[in-house]
N, C-alpha and C positions, 0 to 999 in steps of 0.2 A: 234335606241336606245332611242333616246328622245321622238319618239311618241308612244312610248309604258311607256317610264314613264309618259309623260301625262296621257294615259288611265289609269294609277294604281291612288289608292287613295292614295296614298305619294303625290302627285302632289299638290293636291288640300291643304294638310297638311303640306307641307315644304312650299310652296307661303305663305300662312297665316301666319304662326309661322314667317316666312324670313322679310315678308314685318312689321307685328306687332313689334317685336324687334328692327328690324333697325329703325324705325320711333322713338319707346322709348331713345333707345341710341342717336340720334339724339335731341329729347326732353330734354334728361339728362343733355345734352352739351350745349343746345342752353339756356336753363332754362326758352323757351318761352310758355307760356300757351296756345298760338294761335296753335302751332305744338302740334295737336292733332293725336295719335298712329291709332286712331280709323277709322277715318277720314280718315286720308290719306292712310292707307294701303286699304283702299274702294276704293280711286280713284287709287293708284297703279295697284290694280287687275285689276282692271277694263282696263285700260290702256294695263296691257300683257296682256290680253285673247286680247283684238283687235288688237293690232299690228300680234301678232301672230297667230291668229284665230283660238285658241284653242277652242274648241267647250265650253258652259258655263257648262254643263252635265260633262262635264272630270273634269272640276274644282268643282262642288259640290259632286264627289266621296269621295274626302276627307273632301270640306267644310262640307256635310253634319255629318261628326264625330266629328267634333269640334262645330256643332250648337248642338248635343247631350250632350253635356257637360254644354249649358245653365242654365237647372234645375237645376243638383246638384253645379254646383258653385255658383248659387244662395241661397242655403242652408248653404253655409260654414261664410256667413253674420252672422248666427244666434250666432257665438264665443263672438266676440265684446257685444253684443246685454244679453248672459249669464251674462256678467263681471260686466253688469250697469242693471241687474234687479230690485237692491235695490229703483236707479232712476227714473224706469219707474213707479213703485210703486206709486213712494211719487210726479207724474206727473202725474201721467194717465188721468186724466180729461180733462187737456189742451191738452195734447197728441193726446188725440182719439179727440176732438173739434179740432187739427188743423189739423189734416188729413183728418177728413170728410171735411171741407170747403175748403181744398187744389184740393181734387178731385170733390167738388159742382164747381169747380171754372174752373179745368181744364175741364169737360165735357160743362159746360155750355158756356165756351169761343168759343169750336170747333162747334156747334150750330152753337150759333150768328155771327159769326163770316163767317160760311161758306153757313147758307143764306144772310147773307148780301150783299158777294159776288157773291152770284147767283153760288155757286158750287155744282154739281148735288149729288144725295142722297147716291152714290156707294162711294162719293171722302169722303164725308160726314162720314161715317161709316167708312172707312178707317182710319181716323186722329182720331177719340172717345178712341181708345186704346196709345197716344202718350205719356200719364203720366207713364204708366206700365212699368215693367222691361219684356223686349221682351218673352219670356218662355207662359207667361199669355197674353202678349197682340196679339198673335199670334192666342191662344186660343181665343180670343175673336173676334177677324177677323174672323174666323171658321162661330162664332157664327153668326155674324152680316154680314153672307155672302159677306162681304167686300174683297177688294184686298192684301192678304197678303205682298207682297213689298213697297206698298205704308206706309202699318204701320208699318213695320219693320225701312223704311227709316225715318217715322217722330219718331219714340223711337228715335232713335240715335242722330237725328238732337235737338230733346228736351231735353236729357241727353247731348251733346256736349254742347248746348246754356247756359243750367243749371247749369255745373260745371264750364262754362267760366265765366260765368255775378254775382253766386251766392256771391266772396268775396266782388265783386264793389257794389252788393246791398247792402248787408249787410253794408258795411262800413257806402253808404251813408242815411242807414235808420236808421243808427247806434242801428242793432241787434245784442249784445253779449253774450244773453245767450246762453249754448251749445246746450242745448233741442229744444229750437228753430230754430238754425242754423242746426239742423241737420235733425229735421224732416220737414222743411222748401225742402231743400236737397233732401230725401230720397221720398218725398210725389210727389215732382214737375219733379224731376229728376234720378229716379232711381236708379241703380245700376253704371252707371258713374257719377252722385250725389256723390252717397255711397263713390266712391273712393276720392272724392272732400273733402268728409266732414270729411274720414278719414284722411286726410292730416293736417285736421284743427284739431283734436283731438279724443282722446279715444271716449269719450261722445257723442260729434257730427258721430263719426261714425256709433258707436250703437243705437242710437236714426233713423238715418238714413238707417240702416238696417230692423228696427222694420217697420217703415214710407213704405219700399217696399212692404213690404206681406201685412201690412193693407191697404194699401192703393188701392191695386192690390184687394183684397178683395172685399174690399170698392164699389170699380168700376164695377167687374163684379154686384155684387148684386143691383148697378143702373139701369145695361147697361140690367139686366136681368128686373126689375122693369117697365124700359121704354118699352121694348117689351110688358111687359104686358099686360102695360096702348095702345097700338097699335100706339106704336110711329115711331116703326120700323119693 
């Protein structure tokens, strides 16, 4: 009975959904920002498929129906984003100025950063899509014939880092305006940003929503640029 519900794609869809809720309700309780939902139900999984050695293929039967739902709940950001058009209006300037040098800033770190360290050209490519909301930065792994797990894993790990650290920056840079905190958020840290900054407010959310697609934009139209120029 059980290894035939392994093989069904309920499997792959009740673990995810079991493991993501119980982590939340645990967060709820503990009210700790370090018990990240995200996180740890990646290392949970990870943990039952080896104990039990359920093959990784039984479990992406169903994870793959829930990576399908990426795109379009990435489109339901754009409600927030409706409610403060008035704002993006009477900002736009600074808006689109800080989300291009949020994305000059996160390409150019992963560069320097990864010859400095002597890290070879595949790992390199890999980590170029880590600002993205996964949906597009997948797509760009495609592009950049890069390793898609390796930039799956740095989205999350830069989106986890970014929703954790972005109040303690802020405080200590003491950045209060919403427009900024959100697309500060939304540009550096995605769609777990997004959720970050919706916590912090209406304004900061949508601003942070706006920050995902331009910025995702933004990036590919580099990341296409640099191939160009025969960078890559």
């Amino acid at each position: 009975m059980i290894e035939k519900l392994t093989d069904t794609h309920l499997f792959g869809i009740l673990l995810s959904v079991a493991c993501f809720y119980g982590f939340s309700y645990i967060r709820f309780r503990s009210r700790q920002s370090c018990v990240n939902p995200l996180l740890l139900s990646i290392v949970a999984i990870i943990i039952v498929l080896s104990l039990t050695a359920i093959p990784f293929d039984n479990y992406m039967k169903g994870g793959s129906v829930i990576h399908a739902f990426l795109g379009p709940v990435t489109v339901v950001l754009a409600l927030p984003l409706y409610r403060q058009r008035r704002l993006l209006i009477t900002h736009k300037y600074a808006i689109l100025g800080g989300i291009l040098a949020g994305v000059i800033s996160a390409l150019t770190s992963v560069i320097v950063l990864c010859r400095l360290f002597g890290l070879n050209e595949l790992l390199e490519r890999s980590l170029l899509p880590h600002s993205v909301t996964t949906p597009i930065g997948i797509g760009l792994s495609d592009l950049l014939g890069a390793t898609e797990g390796i930039t799956i894993l740095s989205i999350i790990i830069t989106g986890i880092t970014g929703a954790a650290l972005a109040p303690f920056l802020y405080r200590l840079m003491k950045i209060v305006h919403p427009v900024a905190r959100g697309i500060g958020l939304g540009t550096a840290a995605h769609a777990l940003g997004t959720t970050k900054a919706i916590e912090m407010g209406e304004t900061e959310g949508a601003m942070s929503s706006l920050a995902i697609g331009v910025a995702a934009l933004t990036t590919v139209g580099v990341v296409i640029l640099l191939q160009y120029m025969s960078w890559y």
